[in-house]
N, C-alpha and C positions, 0 to 999 in steps of 0.2 A: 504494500500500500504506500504510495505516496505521502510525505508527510502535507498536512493540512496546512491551509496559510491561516489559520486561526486555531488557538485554544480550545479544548471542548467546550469552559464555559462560555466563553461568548456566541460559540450555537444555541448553546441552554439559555443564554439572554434573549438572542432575537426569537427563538420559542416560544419564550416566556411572552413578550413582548405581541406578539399573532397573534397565539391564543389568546389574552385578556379580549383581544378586539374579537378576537372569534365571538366569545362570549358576548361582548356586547352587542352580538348583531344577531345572537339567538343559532352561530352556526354549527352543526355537531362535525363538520368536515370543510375542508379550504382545498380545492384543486387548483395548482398553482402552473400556469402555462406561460409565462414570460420567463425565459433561459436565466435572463440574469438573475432574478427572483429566487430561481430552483438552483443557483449558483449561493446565492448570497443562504438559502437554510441549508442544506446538502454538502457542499462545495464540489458538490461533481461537475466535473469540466471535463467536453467533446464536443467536437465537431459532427452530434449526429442529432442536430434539430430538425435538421430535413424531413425528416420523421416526425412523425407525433409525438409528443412525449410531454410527461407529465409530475408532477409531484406532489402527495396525497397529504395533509396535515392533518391529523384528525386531534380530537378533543382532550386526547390522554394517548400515549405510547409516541415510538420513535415515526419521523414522517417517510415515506414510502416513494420512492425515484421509480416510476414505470415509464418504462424506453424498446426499442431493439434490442430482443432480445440478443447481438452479435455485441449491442455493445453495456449490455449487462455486466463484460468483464469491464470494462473502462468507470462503470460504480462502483464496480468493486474495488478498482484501485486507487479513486479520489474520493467518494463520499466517504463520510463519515460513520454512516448506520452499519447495523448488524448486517449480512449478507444476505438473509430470509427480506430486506427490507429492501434491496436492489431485485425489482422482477422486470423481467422480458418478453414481449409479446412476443408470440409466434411470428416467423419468417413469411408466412404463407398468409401474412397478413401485410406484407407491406406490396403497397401501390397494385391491389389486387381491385379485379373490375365490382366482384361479389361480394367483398368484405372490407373491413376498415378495422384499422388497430384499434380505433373507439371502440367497437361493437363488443372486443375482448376486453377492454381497458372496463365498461360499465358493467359488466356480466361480474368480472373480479372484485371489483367496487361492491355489487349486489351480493357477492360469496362472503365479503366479511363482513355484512351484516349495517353497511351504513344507506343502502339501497333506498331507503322510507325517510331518509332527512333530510335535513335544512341544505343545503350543499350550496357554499362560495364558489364562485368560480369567476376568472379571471378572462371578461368577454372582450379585452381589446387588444390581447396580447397576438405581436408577430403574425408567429408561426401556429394559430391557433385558427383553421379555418370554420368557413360557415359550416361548412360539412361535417365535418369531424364533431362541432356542436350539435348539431344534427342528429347523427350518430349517437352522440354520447345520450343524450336526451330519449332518444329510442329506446337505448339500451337500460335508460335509468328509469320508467316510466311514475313509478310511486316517490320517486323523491323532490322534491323543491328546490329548485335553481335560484339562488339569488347572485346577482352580479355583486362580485368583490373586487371589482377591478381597482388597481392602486392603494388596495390595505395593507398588501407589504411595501411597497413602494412608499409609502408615507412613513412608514418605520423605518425604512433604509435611508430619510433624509437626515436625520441625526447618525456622525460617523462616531463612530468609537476611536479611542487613540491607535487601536492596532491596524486600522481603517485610514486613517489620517496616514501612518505611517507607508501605507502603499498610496498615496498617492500622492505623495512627498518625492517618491521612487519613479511614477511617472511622470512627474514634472519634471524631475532631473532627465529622463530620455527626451517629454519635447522640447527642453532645452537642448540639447544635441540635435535633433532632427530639425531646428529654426538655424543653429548655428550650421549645420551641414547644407542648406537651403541655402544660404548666405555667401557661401565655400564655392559652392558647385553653380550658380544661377548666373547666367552672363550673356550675353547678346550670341547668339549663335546656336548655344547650347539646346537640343530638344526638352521638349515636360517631360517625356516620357524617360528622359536618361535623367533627370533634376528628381522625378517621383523616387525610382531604384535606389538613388544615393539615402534619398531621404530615409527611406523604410528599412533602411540597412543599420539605421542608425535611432532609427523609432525599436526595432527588434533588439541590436547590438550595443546600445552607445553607451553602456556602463559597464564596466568590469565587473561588479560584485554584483549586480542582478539582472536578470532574461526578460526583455520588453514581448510584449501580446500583440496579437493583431488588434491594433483599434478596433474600436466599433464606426467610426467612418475611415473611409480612404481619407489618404491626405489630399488636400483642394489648395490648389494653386492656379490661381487667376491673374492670367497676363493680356495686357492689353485690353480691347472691349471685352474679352470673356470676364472681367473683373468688375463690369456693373451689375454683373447677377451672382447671386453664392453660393449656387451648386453646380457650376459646369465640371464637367469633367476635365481629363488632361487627353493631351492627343501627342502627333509627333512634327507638331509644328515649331519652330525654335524662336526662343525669345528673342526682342529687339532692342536695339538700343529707343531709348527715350519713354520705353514702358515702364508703369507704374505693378507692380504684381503683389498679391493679396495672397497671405500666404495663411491656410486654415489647418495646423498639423495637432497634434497629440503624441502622449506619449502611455504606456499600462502597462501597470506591474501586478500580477495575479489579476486580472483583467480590472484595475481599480485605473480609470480613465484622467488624468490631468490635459486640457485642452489649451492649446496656444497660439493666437493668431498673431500677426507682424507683418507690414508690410517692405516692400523694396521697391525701390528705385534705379531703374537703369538708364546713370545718366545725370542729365541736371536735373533737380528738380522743377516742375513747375509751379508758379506762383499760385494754380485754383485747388493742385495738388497740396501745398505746402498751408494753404489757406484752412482748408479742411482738416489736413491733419491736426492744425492749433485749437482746432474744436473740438477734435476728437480727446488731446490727448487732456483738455482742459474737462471733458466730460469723464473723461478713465477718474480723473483726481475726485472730483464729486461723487463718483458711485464709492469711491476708497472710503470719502468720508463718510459716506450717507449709512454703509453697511458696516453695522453694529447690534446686537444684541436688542431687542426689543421693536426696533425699528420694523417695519411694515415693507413687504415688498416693491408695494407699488412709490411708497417713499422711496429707495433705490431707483427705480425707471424715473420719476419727478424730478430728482436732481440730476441726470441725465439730460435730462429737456430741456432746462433750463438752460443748463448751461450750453448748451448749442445754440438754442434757441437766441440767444443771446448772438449767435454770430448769424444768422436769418436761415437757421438748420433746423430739418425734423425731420423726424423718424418715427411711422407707422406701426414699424412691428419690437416684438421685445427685446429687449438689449440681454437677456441671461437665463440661464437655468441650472435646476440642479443636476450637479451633478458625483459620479461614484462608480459604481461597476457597474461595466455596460458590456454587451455583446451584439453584434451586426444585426441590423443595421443603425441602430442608434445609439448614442451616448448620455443621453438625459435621461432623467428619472422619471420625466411626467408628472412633475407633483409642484415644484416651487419656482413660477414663472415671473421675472424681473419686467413690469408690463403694468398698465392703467387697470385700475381694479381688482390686483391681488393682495387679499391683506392677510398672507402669512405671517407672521411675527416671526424675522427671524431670532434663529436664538443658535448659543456656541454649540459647535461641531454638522454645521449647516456649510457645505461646499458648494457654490455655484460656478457657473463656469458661466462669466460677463465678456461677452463679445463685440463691441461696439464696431459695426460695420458700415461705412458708409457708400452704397452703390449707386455712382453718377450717370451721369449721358455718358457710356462710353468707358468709362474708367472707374475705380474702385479701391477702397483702402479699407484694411482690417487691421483692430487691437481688441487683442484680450487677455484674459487673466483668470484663472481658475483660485476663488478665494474663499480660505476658509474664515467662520466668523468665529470668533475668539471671543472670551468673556468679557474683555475690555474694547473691541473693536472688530478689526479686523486684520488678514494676513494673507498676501500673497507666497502663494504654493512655487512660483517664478520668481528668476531675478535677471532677468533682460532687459536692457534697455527697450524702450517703446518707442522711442523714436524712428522713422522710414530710414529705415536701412537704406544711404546712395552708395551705390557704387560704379564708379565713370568704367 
């Protein structure tokens, strides 16, 4: 077995921590279908979501990882539970016209006797399709479905120190993969040989520990691909006089620190240079705003302002939470930096505040993956913010 990136007790915490909510929402069982989810109780880690797969919590005993059955051995050598508590659906149940892993997954569900309850279930996860719902439902027919979508996810927003401590680990990678970005980015040069460098150094860039595949690809946005924030990369080569928006990450035991930074190839320009003094005068405002008690949408308000202030605005959110994530996303779904969110935050809250601004044509990005501390707050980075020129 694999040794665990966590303690027994702090499985036995966030347990603890489910259940009370189970209780309070009258549930006698929690099916858990968001990977990171069944990562963060379990700690079982595979690349076999393709598949259905699921993780049972029930009201009292250990919680139960049902997967593929080929990769039943890969629980048995990350998770944490008794080996009775890793089971595996039949073979002859994957990607078959007649059957579905649900159909086996609720029949087993109904054999230990939770078939007639309250049953949580997690309807916006991924890799959880309509069908498989479906399915599951068929096969469940006496029991009550209630949506628990984001009950652990709102657990997972508070990190614990040994939580914090990984993702301290992948700050220190997207600092390597921004500085490798920096190294390798030049006028000539392809995305697609700029991405390679970078993810050698997202996976590699520390000696004393193994980086993760993010849960986004790295984005790098050059030239007008840089006024929108999810273009891909291709094999076209950068130019001089482009401005490029760089969106990387770094993960250690898949605990996510996010880092954006922009470059400069060349001189700067004056509407470029204009914007950044917005930007980086709004970074200082969310620094000050995020502290202990403060209200989310306080964060996004002093963002506003202080742009607004140079005749800037911005539509959508500046941040989110974030912590262990697996493909395709890196956010939590729970604490959005945005008009109208009044979480309170409070210490051991990671957001990850991306302040993007995407023009006619051109585009700059800064962020900062920030923990909130009992007295304020602290940057998980220590790069400069400034646009990176380089002639």
């Amino acid at each position: 077995m694999a040794p665990l990136p966590f303690a027994p007790l702090e499985y036995e915490n966030r347990l603890t921590k489910i259940r009370r909510e189970m209780s309070n929402r009258g549930l006698d069982l929690l099916i858990v279908n968001d990977v990171a989810n069944q990562h963060y109780i379990t700690a079982y880690d595979g690349w076999s979501f393709y598949t259905p797969q699921v993780v049972l919590v029930p009201a009292v005993g250990e919680p139960v990882w049902i997967g593929r059955a080929m990769d039943a051995a890969g629980g048995r050598l990350t998770a944490w539970m008794k080996t009775e508590n890793i089971v595996g659906f039949p073979e002859d149940h994957v990607q078959q016209p007649d059957r579905h892993p649900m159909d086996w997954i609720g029949q087993w569900i109904a054999a230990k006797g939770w078939g007639s309850g309250r049953i949580g279930i997690e309807l916006e996860a991924y890799y959880y399709s309509a069908k498989a719902h479906a399915r599951l439902t068929t096969a469940l027919p006496n029991a009550q479905f209630i949506d628990a979508d984001l009950l652990v996810n709102w657990i997972r927003a508070v990190k614990s120190p040994a939580e914090i401590a990984y993702l301290r680990q992948g700050a220190c990678l997207a600092e390597a993969a921004v500085r490798k970005a920096y190294e390798i980015i030049e006028p000539g040069v392809r995305e697609c040989d700029a991405v390679a460098a970078i993810q050698a150094a997202q996976y590699g860039g520390h000696p004393d520990f193994a980086g993760d595949i993010t849960a986004l690809p790295p984005t790098i946005l050059a030239g007008e691909n840089a006024s929108a924030p999810h273009v891909m990369w291709s094999n076209r080569r950068f130019a001089k006089g482009e401005t490029v928006a760089l969106e990387l990450a770094g993960a250690c035991r898949r605990y996510t620190a996010g880092l954006a930074r922009t470059m400069q190839l060349g001189d700067k320009p004056r509407q470029v240079a204009d914007v950044e003094n917005a930007v980086l005068e709004g970074m200082d405002a969310v620094l000050r705003a995020m502290k202990p008690g403060a209200h989310a949408h306080d964060v996004e308000a002093a963002w506003r302002d202080a742009i607004g202030r140079h005749g800037l605005k911005k539509e959508s959110r500046i941040g989110y939470s974030i912590g262990v994530a697996y493909p395709p996303d890196w956010g939590e779904h729970t604490i959005s930096l945005r008009q109208g969110d009044r979480t309170v935050l409070e210490p051991g809250h990671v957001l990850h505040a991306i302040l993007g601004m995407w023009m006619n044509g051109w585009g700059i990005e800064i962020s900062e993956t920030i923990l909130v501390t009992k007295t304020g707050c602290e940057t998980l980075t220590n790069l400069p913010r400034d646009i990176f020129v380089k002639a």
